[in-house]
C-alpha positions, 0 to 999 in steps of 0.5 A: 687493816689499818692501810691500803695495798701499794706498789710499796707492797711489792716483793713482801712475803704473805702469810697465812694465819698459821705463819706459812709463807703463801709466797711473795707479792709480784704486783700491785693493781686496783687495790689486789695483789698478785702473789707469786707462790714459788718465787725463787731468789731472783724473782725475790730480788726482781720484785724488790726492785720492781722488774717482777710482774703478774703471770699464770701461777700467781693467785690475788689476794684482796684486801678484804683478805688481809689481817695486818701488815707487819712492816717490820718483817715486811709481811702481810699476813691473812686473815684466819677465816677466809 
């Protein structure tokens, strides 16, 4: 993993190692991302603008757990091995 998570991160898809969407970043916090499993098209829009936040159904995701980032496709994608 070449950088950090950040606020920037915020609205990006996550990925698993075998390229299934996991769901979306809702929030950003201590180097962890809450990651929305079900986000539906307005919580996409919300968290692209920074209005989505953290709650129950989310899971975190750390940064041990990630892989790369793909910046292009505005991905984050997991490790295999977790």
């Amino acid at each position: 993993m070449a950088r950090t998570l950040t606020d920037d991160d915020v609205g990006k898809k996550v990925i698993d190692a075998e390229e299934k969407e996991l769901g979306i970043v809702a929030k950003v916090e201590h180097e962890r991302a809450a990651v929305d499993p079900n986000p539906s098209v307005a919580e996409h829009v919300m968290a692209k603008i920074g209005w989505e936040g953290e709650d129950e159904e989310d899971y975190t995701v750390t940064e041990e757990m990630i892989d790369r980032f793909d910046e292009g496709n505005d991905e984050i994608i997991l490790r295999g091995n977790l």
